[in-house]
N, C-alpha and C positions, 0 to 999 in steps of 0.2 A: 509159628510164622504168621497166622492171622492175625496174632493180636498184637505180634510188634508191628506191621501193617497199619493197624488200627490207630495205635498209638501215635505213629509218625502223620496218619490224617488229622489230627487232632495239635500235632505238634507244629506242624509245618507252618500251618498261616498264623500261629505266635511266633515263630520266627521271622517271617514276611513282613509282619504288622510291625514295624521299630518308630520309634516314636521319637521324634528330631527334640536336641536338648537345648535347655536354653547359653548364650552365649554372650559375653561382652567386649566382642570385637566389634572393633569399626568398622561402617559401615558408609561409602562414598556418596555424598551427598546426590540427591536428587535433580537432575538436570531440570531449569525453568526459564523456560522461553515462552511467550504468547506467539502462538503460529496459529492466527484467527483468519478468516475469508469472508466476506460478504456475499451474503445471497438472497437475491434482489427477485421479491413478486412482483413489483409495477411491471406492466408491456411480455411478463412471461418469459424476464430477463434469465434469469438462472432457475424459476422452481415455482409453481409447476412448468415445464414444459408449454402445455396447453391448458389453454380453462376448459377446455373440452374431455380433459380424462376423467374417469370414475374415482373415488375415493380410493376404492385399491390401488388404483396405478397412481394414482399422487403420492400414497403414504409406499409403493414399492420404491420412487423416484427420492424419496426421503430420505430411507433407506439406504438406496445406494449412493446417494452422497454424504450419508455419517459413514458407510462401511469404506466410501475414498479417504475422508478427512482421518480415520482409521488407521487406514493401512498406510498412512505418508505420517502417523504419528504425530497428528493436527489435535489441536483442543479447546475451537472456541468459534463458534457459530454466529454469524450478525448475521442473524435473519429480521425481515423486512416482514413487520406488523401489522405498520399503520403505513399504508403508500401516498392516500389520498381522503383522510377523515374518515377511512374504512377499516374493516376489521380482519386479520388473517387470523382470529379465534373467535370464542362466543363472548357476544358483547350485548348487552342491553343499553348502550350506550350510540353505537354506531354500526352501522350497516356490514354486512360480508362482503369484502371485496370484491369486485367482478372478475378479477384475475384469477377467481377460483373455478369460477362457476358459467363465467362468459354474463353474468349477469346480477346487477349490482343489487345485496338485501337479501340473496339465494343463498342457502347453508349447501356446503359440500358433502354433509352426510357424517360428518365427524369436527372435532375439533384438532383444525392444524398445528395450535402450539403447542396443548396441550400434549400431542402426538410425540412431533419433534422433541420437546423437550424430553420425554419419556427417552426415547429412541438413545437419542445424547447422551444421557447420563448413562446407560448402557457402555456405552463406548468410552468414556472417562471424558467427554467433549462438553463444554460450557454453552450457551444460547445467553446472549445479548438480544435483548429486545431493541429492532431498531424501527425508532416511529420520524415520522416526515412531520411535523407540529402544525406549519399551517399551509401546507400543498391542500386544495382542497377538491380539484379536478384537472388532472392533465391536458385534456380536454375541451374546451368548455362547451363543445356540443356533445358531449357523451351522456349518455341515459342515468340518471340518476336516480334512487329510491327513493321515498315520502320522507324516509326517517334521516336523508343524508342532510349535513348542514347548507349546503345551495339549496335546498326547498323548507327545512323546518328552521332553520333560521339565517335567511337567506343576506339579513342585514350583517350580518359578519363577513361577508365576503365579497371583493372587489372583482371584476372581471382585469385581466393584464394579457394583450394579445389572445392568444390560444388557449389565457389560463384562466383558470378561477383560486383564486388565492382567501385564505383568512386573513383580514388584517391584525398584525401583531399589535398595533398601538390601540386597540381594543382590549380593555380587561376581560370583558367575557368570554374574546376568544381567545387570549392566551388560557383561561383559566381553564377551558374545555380541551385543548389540549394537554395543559397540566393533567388535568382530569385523569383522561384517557391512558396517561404513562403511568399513574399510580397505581388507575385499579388492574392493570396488568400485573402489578410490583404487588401488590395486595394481595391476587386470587394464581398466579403462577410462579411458581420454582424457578424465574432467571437469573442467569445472574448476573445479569445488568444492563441499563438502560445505553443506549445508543442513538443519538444522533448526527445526520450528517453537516452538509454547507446549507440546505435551504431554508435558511430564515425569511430572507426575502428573493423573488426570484430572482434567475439571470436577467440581466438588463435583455431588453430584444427593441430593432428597429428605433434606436436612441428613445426609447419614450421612458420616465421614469414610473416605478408602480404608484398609479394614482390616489395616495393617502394624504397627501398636502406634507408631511412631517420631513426634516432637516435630516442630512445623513446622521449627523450629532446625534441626532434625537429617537433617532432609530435605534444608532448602536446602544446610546442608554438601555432605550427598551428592551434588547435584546439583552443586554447583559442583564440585566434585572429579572428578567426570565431564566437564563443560565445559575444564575445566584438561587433562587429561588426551589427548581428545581433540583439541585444538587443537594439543599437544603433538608426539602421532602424527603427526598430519597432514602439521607442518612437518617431521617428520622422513623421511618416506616420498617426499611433493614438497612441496618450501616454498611451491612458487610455487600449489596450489592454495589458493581463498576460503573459508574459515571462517565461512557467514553462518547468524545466530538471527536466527528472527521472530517476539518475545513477543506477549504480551499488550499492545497499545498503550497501558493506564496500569501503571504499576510496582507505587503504590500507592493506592489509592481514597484523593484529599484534595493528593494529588503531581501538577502542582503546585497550589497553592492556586485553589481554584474549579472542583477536578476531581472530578466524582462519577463512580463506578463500583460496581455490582452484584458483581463479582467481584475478590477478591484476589490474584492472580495471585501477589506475593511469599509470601503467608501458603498460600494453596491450590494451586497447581502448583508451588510451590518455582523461582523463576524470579525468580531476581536478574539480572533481565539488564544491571540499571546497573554491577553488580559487574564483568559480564563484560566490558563495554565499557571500563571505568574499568582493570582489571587485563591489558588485549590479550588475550585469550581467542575472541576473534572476529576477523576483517579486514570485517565490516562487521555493522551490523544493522540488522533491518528490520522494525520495530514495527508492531503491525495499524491502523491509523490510520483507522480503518472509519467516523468520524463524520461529520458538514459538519464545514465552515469554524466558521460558528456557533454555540453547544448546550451543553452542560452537560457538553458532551468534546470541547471544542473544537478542532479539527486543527489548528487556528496552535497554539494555546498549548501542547497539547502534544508539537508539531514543535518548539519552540523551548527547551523543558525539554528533551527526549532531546539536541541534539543540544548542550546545554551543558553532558555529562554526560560527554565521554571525548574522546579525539582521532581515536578512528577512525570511519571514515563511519556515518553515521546516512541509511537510506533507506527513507522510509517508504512503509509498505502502501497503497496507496487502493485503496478497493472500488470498482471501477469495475461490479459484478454487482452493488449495489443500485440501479443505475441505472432506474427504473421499474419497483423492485421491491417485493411486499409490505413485506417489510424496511422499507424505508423508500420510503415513498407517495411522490411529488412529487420525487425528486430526478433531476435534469437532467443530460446529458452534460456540462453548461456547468461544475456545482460539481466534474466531478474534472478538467477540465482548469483550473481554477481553482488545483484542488491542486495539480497539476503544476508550474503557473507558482510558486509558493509553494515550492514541493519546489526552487527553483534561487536561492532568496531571503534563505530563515529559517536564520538561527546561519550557523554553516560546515559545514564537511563538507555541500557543496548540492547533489552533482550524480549525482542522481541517485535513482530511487522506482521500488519495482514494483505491477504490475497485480493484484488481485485478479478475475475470474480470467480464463483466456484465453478463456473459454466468452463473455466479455462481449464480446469483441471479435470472436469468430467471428460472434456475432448481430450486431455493430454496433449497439447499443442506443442510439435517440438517436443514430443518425449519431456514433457517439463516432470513430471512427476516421476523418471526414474533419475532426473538430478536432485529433483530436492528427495529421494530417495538417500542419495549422500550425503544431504545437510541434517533432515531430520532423522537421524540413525538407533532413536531411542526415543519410547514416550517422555513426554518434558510435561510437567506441574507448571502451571499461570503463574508468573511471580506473585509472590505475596503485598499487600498494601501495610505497612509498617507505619504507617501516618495513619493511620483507622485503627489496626491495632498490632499489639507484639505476644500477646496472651496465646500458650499454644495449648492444643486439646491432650486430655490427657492418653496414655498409649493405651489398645487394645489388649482384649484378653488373646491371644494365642496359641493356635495347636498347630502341630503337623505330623504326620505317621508318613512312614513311609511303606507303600506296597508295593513288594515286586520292583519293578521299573516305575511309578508312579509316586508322586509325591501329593496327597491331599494335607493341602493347609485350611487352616480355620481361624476367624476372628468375630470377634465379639464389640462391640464398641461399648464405652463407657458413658459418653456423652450427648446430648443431641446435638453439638454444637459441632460432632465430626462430620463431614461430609464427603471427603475422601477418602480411598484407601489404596498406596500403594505397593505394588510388590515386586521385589527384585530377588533374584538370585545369586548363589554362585557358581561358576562350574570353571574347574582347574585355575581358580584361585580369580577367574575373572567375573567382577558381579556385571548385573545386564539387568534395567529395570524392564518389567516383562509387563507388567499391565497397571492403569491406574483406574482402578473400580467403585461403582458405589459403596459407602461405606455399609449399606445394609445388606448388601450382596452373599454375606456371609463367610464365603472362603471359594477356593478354585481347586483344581488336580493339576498336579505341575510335572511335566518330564520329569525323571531322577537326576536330582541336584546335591552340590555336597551343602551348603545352605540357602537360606530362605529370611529376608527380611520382609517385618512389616510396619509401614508407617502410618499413621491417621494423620489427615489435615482437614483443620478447620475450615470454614466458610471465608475467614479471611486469607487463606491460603498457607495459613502456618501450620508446621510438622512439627510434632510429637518426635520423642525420643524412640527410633527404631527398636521393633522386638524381634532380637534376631537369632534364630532357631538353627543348629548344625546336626546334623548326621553323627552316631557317634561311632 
């Protein structure tokens, strides 16, 4: 009796242990939408909170907005860099922001993008670098460090009302902003560069920005800066995103039935149809801040932008005017209304980002258990097919199955994989369940009857799933 006892301890966890076979069923393509937000350090808009917290309570505040972007099955971070010719990481180039520290040139104790980004890729979430090029103090009575551009090279910048701006029609200050977006793209993991509307500022108290130069002659500049940079970019890593987010109408009257207070083409030189129209971006993302309804209407013009070029158009919705002064009476209900619309209007549909994350940490309006029912599954960034169509090749995979547990395993072949993701099946219905670093190695999964895995490249392209069944 002991020793058939003995036997069956020995027998038992080879029974336990079943090891998933391989299969060549199909497998339902990967849901991909850009479900991106903005999160804005200038004024301590969305992140940090305070310049006054500790390095742990910054990077817990991190934290908890990857593990929101997380759990609403979001995947793509525009965090805010450069706010002011300052730095939201280490830079031998330009000063620490003061939005860190309460005080400009001050290290927080750590490095914040390098954090972030870490944190991110964690969570299967992308980081857009997004830098301001020539805001140069909000300000222009605020304290500035030796090393910031108003004191070491003070000739680059014009005073404008309350502002201190770089002049764009200057080559050395566009080139030091170029500068500054590279060696970001040079020394960190993002995956891609971001800019918004402010080339030049908002007009204020009818005065224009004191440079002598023609609106003409602006927008040249700027477009030649947009050229320029998009240029760089592809040349340093192809495979990072190229995203502008203007002004949401082009031009006050465009398209017909659009009123607007500000010229963005004539006053910040921001031809962003041009940019669209001539590939100068791999996507854009128009401030779309209105309703549905109104004399700036978000269908009509979702539907003009995105009949304006071939590369994705993905528009801003302010999900922070949601019971806000701003606009009195608007409901969590009109920006998931947007959403649905954002996957609808023209082509190039999939995909819109949040204005800003601060709206979603408060959950205004329970907004986050509606888009609870739009984002019902992790979604992969669509892929850029105009950069390239080259897919990585598939992983090695295992999976065993124990007990109630399911441990899967992968190997990548390439270094050019940087995804990986994984879905299941259970009673005949798959469910993608996570999308993880590819180095990550493998996860333990509830008991499933199969398990698919895919690798995707840096351009966003998948690999022929490897997909594993119970036998």
């Amino acid at each position: 009796m002991h020793r058939l006892l003995l036997a069956l301890c020995f027998l038992m966890p080879l029974a336990l242990a079943q090891p998933l076979v391989p299969s060549r069923e199909a497998v339902p393509a990967i849901a991909r939408e850009f479900r991106g937000t903005w999160c804005a350090v200038i004024y301590n808009i969305d992140w940090p909170s305070s310049s006054k917290l500790s390095a742990a309570e910054q990077q817990a505040e991190m934290r908890a907005i990857l593990d929101r972007m997380q759990s609403l099955h979001m995947n793509a971070l525009i965090f805010q860099v450069r706010p002011q010719c300052d730095a939201v990481y280490e830079s031998a180039k330009e000063p620490w922001s003061p939005w860190l520290t309460g005080t400009m040139g001050k290290s927080p104790g750590y490095d914040p993008l390098a954090f972030t980004i870490r944190e991110a890729q964690l969570r299967g979430i992308e980081v857009h670098a997004w830098f301001n090029p020539f805001r140069a103090l909000s300000n222009a009575t605020a304290n500035a460090s030796a090393s910031h551009i108003t004191r070491s090279a003070a000739h680059l910048t014009k005073r404008y009302e309350n502002l201190i701006w770089c002049d764009p029609a200057l080559a050395e200050s566009r080139n030091r902003a170029l500068a500054s977006m590279l060696d970001v793209l040079r020394r960190y993991d993002v995956d891609g560069i971001h800019l918004d509307d402010y080339f030049y500022p908002y007009p204020q108290g009818g005065k224009r920005f004191p440079d002598g130069q023609s609106n003409e002659t602006r927008r040249k500049i700027v477009d030649a800066f947009m050229q320029q940079l998009y240029t760089e970019v592809k040349r340093i890593k192809p495979w990072a995103r190229v995203g502008i987010s203007p002004f949401g109408i082009w031009q006050p009257g465009v398209p017909t039935g659009t009123t607007a207070s500000l010229n963005a083409y004539e006053d910040l030189a921001c031809d962003a149809r041009k940019w669209l129209q001539n590939g100068w971006c791999d996507y854009l993302a128009p401030q779309l801040y209105w309703r549905i309804d109104g004399p700036q209407s978000y269908t009509l013009l979702l539907e003009w932008w995105r009949a304006q070029g071939s590369r994705p158009v993905w528009p801003g919705i302010a999900s922070s005017r949601i019971g806000s002064s701003e606009d009195p009476g608007r409901k969590a209900t009109e920006i998931v209304n947007q959403l649905q619309l954002s996957r609808s209007i023209g082509n190039n549909h999939a995909g819109h980002l949040h204005w800003s994350v601060k709206s979603l940490m408060q959950n205004r309006d329970n907004i986050n258990e509606q888009l609870k029912t739009r984002y019902t599954a992790p979604a992969l960034v669509p892929p850029m097919p105009w950069l390239s169509k080259i897919v990585p090749p598939a992983p090695l995979v295992s999976a065993l199955r124990e007990g109630e547990k399911i441990t899967v395993r992968w190997q990548v072949k390439d270094p050019s994989t940087h995804k990986i993701v994984v879905q299941v099946c259970r009673a005949k219905q798959w469910h993608t369940i996570r999308i993880a670093p590819s180095d990550s190695g493998g996860m333990v999964l509830p008991l499933c009857d199969a398990v698919a895995i895919t690798a995707i490249n840096r351009f966003g392209n998948a690999a022929t799933p490897v997909m594993l069944r119970r036998q």
